[in-house]
C-alpha positions in Angstrom: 0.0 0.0 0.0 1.5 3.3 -1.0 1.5 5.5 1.8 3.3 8.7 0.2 1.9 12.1 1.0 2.5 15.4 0.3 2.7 17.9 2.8 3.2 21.8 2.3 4.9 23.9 5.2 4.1 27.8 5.2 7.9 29.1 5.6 10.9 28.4 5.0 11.9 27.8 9.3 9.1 24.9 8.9 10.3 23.6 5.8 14.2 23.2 6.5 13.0 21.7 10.5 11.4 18.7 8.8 13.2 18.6 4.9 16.6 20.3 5.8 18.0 17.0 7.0 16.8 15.2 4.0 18.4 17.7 1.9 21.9 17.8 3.5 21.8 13.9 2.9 22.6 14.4 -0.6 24.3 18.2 -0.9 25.6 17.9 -4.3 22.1 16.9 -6.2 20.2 19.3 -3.5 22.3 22.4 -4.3 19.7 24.7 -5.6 17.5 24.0 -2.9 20.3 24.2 -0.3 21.5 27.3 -1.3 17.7 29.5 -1.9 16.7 27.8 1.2 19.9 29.3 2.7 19.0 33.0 0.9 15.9 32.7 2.3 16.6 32.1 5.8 19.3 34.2 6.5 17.3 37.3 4.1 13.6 36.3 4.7 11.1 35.4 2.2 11.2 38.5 -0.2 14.5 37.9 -1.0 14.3 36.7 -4.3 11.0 38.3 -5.1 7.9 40.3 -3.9 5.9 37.3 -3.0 5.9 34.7 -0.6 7.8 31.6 -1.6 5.7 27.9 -1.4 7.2 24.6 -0.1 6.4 21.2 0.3 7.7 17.6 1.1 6.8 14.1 0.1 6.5 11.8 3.4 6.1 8.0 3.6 5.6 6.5 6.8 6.9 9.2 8.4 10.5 10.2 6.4 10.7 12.6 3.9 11.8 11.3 0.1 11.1 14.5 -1.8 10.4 18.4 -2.0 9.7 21.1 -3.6 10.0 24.8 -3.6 9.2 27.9 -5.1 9.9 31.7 -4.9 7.3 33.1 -6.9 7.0 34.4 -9.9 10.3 31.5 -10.8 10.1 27.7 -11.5 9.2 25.3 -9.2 12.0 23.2 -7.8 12.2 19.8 -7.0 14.7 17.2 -5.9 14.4 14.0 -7.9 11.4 11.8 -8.1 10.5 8.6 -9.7 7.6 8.9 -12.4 4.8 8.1 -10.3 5.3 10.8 -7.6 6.1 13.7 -10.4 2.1 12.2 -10.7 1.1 12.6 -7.7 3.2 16.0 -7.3 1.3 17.5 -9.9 -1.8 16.3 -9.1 -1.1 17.7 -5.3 -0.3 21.3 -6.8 -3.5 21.4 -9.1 -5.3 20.4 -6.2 -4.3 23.1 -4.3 -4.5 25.8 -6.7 -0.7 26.6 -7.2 0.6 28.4 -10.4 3.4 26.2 -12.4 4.9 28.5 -14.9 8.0 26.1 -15.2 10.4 23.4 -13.3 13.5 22.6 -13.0 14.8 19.4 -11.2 17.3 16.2 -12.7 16.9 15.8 -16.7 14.2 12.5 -15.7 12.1 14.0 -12.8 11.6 17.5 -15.0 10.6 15.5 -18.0 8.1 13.4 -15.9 6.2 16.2 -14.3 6.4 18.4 -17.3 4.5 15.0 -18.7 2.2 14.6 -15.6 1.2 18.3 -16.0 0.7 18.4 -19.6 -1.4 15.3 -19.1 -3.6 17.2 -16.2 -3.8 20.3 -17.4 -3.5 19.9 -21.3 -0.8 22.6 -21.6 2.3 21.9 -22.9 5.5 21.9 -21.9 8.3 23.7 -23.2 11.8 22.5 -23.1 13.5 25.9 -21.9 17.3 24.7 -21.0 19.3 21.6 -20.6 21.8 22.2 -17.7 24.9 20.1 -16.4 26.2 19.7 -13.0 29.5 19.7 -12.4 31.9 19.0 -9.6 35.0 20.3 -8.5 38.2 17.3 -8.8 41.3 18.6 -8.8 41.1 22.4 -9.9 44.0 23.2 -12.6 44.4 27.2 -13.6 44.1 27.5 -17.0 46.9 27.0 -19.8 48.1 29.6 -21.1 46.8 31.8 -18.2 45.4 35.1 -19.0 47.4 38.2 -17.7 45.9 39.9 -14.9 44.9 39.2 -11.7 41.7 38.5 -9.4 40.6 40.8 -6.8 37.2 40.8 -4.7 34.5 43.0 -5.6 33.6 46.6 -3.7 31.8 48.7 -3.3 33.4 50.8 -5.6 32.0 48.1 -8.1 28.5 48.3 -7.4 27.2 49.7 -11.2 29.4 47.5 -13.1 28.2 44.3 -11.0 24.6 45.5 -11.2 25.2 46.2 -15.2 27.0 42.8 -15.4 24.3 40.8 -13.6 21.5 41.8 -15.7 23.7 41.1 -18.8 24.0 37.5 -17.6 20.4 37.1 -16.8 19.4 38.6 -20.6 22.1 35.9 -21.6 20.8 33.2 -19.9 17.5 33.8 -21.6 15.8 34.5 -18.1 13.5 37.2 -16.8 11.7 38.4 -13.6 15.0 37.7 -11.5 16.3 39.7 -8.6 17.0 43.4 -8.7 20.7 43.9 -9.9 21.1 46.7 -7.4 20.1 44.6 -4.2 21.9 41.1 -5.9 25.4 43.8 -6.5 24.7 45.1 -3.2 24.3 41.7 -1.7 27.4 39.7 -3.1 29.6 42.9 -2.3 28.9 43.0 1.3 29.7 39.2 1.0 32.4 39.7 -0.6 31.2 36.5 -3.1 32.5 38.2 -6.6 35.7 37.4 -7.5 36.7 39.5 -10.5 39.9 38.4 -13.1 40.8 42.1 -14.1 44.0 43.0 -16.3 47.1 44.3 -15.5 45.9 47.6 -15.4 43.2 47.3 -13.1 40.2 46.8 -15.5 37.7 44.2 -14.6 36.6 41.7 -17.4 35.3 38.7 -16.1 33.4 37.6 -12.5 32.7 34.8 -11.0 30.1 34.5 -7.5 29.8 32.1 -5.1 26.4 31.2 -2.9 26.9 31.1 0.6 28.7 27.7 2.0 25.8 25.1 3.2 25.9 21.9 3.9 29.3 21.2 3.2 29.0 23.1 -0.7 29.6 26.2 -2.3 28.4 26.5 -6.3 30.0 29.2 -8.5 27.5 30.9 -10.2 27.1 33.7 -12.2 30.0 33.7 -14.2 29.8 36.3 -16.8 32.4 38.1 -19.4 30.8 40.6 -21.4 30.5 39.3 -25.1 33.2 41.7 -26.7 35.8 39.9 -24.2 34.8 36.6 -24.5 37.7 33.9 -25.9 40.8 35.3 -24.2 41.1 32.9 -20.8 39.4 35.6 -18.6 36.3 33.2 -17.7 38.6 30.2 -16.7 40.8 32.2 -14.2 38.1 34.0 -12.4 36.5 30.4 -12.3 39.4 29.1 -11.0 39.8 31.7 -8.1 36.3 31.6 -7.7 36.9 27.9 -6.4 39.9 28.8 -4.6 38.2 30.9 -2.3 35.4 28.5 -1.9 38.2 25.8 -0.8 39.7 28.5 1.5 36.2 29.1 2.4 35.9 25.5 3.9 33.8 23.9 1.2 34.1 20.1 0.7 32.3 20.2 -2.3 32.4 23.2 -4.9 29.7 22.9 -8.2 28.4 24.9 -10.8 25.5 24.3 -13.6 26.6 25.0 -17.5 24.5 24.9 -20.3 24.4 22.1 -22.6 23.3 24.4 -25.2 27.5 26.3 -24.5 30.0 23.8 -25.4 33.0 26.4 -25.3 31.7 27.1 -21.4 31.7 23.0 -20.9 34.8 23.3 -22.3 36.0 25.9 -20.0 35.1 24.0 -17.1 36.0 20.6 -17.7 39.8 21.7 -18.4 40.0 23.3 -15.2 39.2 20.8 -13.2 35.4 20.2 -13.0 33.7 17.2 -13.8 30.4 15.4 -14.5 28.0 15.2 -12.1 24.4 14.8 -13.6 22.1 17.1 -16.5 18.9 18.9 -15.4 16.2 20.4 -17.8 14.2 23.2 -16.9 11.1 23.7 -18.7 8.4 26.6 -19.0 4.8 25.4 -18.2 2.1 27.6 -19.6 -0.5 28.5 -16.9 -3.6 26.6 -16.5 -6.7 26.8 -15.1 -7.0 25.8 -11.3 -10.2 24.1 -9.2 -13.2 26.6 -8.6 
């Protein structure tokens, strides 16, 4: 008798008291919902947008095997599931009235809820972005190195982080993301942007790093601007991007790359990062919910 339930928690203090053990069991595959969790706890809810984010865990007799979460107005998130609960996942949030605009979760789980959903709702999914997770093995600077040097960001650096940030996000394809003043602001006071800059001082690539949780740090946000791109400058802020997360007492350092970007794959790879799993994110399209 299947006995799995899902159960949603109204914060983010409930969720992590009965999920954050489940997710510190497995940090590397739980990163993204680590690290938001993380965001969201130390910031409060509004952190990463104006409304109130919505969580949830799946329980069988009595331990938790999955969750979910979302900061409106982004994706839902989930850790990975087998096919029949993505089922009864998205049968539990048209039940209860939630919006999907989109999820992202392991290539499999996102394919079988974006199924489940289009099979509920009759809307159809759209494959949005095919991500890789990689893992930090032995970290090797790149050859031939790039001349320069990295420095932390200040507050000096606030406009060119905020510019940067919302160049990244138009980049990525993505919209509706955090306000590049408060994310500058935030990642300066931080100190989580490591810049490569040249030998005169000029920045031209970044790399950030989310806050260390569970034993892991992910680089993210790595972003040269595209008139810059193909010189090194990506690799070596990557690579002291890691180094500071090492320093930083990480025992596992990660970053996502998209499929779609081999020369970033590339990148990665030859300084030391390897395969971990893919994820797909897809954009749902809303549907109608129970009267």
């Amino acid at each position: 008798m299947n006995t799995s339930t899902w159960h949603r928690f109204p914060d983010v203090h409930s969720f992590l008291a009965r999920a954050g053990d489940f997710l510190r069991s497995r940090p590397v595959p739980h990163t993204v919902p680590l690290t938001v969790c993380e965001g969201l706890r130390a910031r409060g809810p509004r952190v990463y947008g104006d409304e109130a984010p919505v969580f949830g865990v799946l329980e069988q007799d009595g331990e938790v095997r999955a969750a979910y979460f979302r900061t409106p107005p982004h994706r839902l998130v989930v850790t990975p599931l087998a096919p029949e609960e993505a089922g009864s996942l998205a049968a539990h949030l048209h039940a209860v009235g939630d919006p999907v605009p989109g999820v992202n979760a392991d290539e499999a789980t996102a394919a079988a809820f974006a199924e489940a959903w289009r099979a509920r709702t009759g809307t159809a999914p759209r494959l949005h972005e095919r991500t890789r997770l990689y893992r930090l093995g032995e970290l090797r600077r790149p050859e031939p190195a790039p001349e320069g040097r990295s420095r932390i960001a200040d507050g000096q650096d606030r406009g060119l982080l905020a510019r940067w940030y919302a160049e990244f996000v138009r980049d990525i394809g993505e919209s509706g993301l955090q306000d590049p003043g408060a994310w500058a602001d935030r990642h300066i006071a931080d100190r989580r942007i490591t810049f490569w800059e040249t030998p005169g001082g000029v920045p031209v690539s970044m790399a950030g790093l989310t806050a260390l949780v569970a034993g892991q740090i992910r680089v993210a946000a790595v972003y040269t601007p595209a008139a810059l791109r193909g010189r090194g400058y990506a690799g070596a802020a990557t690579v002291e991007a890691g180094l500071a997360a090492l320093a930083e007492g990480a025992e596992e350092v990660l970053l996502f790359a998209d499929l779609a970007n081999p020369t970033s794959n590339g990148v990665y790879q030859r300084v030391g990062f390897r395969p971990v799993t893919d994820f797909a994110v897809y954009d749902l399209a809303a549907a109608a919910v129970p009267g």
